[in-house]
Every structure is written in C-alpha cells, then in structure tokens.
C-alpha positions as CSV (number, residue, x, y, z in Angstrom):
1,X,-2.5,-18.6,7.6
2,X,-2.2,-15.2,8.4
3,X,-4.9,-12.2,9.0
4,X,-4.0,-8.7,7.3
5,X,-5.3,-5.4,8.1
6,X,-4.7,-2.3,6.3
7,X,-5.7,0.8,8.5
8,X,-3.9,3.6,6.6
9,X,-2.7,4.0,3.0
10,X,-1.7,7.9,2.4
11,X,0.4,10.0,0.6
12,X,1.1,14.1,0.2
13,X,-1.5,15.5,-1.5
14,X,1.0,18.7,-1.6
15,X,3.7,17.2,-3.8
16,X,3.6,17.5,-7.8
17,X,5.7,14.4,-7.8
18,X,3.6,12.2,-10.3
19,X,5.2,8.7,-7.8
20,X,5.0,10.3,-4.3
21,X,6.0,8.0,-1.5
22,X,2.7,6.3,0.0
23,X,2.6,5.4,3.5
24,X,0.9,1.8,4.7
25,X,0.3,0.6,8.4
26,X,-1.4,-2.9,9.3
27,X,-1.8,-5.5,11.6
28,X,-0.6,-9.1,10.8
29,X,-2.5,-11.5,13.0
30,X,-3.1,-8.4,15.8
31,X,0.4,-7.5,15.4
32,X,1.4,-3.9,14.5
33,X,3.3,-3.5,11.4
34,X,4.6,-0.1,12.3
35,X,4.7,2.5,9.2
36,X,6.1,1.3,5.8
37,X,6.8,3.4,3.2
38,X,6.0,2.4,-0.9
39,X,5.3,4.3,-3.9
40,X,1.9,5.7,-5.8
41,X,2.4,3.1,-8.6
42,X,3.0,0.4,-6.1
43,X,-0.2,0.8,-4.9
44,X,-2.0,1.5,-8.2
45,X,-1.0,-1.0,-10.8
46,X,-1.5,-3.9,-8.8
47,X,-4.8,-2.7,-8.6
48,X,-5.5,-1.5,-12.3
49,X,-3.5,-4.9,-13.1
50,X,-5.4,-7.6,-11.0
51,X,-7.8,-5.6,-8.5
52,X,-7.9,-6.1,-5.2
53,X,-6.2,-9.8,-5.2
54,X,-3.3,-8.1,-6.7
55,X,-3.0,-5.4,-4.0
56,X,-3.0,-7.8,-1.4
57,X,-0.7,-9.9,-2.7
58,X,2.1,-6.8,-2.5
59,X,0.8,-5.9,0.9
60,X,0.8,-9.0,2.1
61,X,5.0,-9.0,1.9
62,X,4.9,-5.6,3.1
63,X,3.1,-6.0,6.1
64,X,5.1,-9.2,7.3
65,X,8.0,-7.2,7.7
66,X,7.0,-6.7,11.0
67,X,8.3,-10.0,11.9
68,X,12.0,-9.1,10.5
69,X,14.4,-10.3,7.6
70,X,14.1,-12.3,5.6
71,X,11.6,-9.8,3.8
72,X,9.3,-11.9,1.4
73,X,8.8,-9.9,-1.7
74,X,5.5,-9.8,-3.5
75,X,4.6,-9.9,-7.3
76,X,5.5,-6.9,-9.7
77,X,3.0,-5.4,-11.7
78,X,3.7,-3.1,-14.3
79,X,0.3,-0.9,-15.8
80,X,-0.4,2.4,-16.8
81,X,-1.7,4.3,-14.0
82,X,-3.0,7.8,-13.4
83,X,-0.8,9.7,-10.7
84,X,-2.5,11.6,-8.0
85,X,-4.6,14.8,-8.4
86,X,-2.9,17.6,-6.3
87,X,-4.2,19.1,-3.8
88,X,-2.0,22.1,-2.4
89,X,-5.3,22.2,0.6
90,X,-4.3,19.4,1.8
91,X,-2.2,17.0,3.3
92,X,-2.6,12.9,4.0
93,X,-4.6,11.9,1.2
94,X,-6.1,8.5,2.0
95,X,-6.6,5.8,-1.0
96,X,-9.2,4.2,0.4
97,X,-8.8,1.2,-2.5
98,X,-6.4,-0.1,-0.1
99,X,-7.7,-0.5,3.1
100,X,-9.1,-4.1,3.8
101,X,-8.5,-7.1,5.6
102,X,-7.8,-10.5,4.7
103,X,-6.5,-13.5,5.4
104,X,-3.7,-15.6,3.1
C-alpha cells in the first residue's frame, strides 16, 4: 500500500490555451515526487467522469514516477469539461479539486 499526497495542482492563469499544461507535486509514502507536468483535461475529466476516485486513480501513476521507469499508467477518461477562466492578473492558479491524500 502506498500513501499519496498532492500539495500543488496549478496552471497559468495568463494563457488563453483552453488545455494549458497543469503542474502536480506529491509525496508517495514521504517521498518527494518532484514537479510533473499534465494537462487541464487530465485533471478535469477524471473528475467530471468518476469524482475524486477517478482523480486519484490518474495521480496515483503520476506520482509513482518518482520511483523511475517503468511508469504505471492510469485510466483514461474522456468528458466534456469546461477549460479554465482567464485570468490575465494572475499567475499559478491552484485547482484545489485536486489536492488530497490517500492511500491505494
């Protein structure tokens, strides 16, 4: 079993692109997972598809990376999702949907 933390989930609030590049950083079982970089709709149809479950089960691949190849991937959702509002004010835009902890 393994124990997940997402800390940080943001993207660029500046950008008009509607998938703009989200960044994630962890812990697996106290271990760093460094930066790792994913997409808007990577983050967001999981979550308009199965909700938090869902979510975790693509971070959970993510953030195991830390521990080298071979990268496990996670599920595929496809949904219609909203891209982000933009915000030329600002900059790191948190989604606070997808910070949590859990254990798989």
């Amino acid at each position: 079993m393994n124990n997940f933390v997402v800390d940080v989930c943001s993207y660029d609030a500046t950008s008009s692109d509607p998938n703009p590049r989200v960044w994630i950083h962890g812990t697996v079982n106290g271990v760093s997972s460094g930066y790792w970089g994913t997409t808007w709709n990577a983050i967001q149809q999981p979550l308009a598809a199965g909700g938090t479950a869902a979510l975790q089960a693509v971070l959970g691949p993510i953030l195991l990376g830390v521990f080298g190849p071979p990268f496990p991937r996670g599920p595929v959702y496809a949904a219609q999702v909203t891209p982000p509002t933009q915000n030329i004010n600002g900059k790191n835009t948190s989604i606070p949907q997808a910070l949590m902890s859990w254990s798989a």
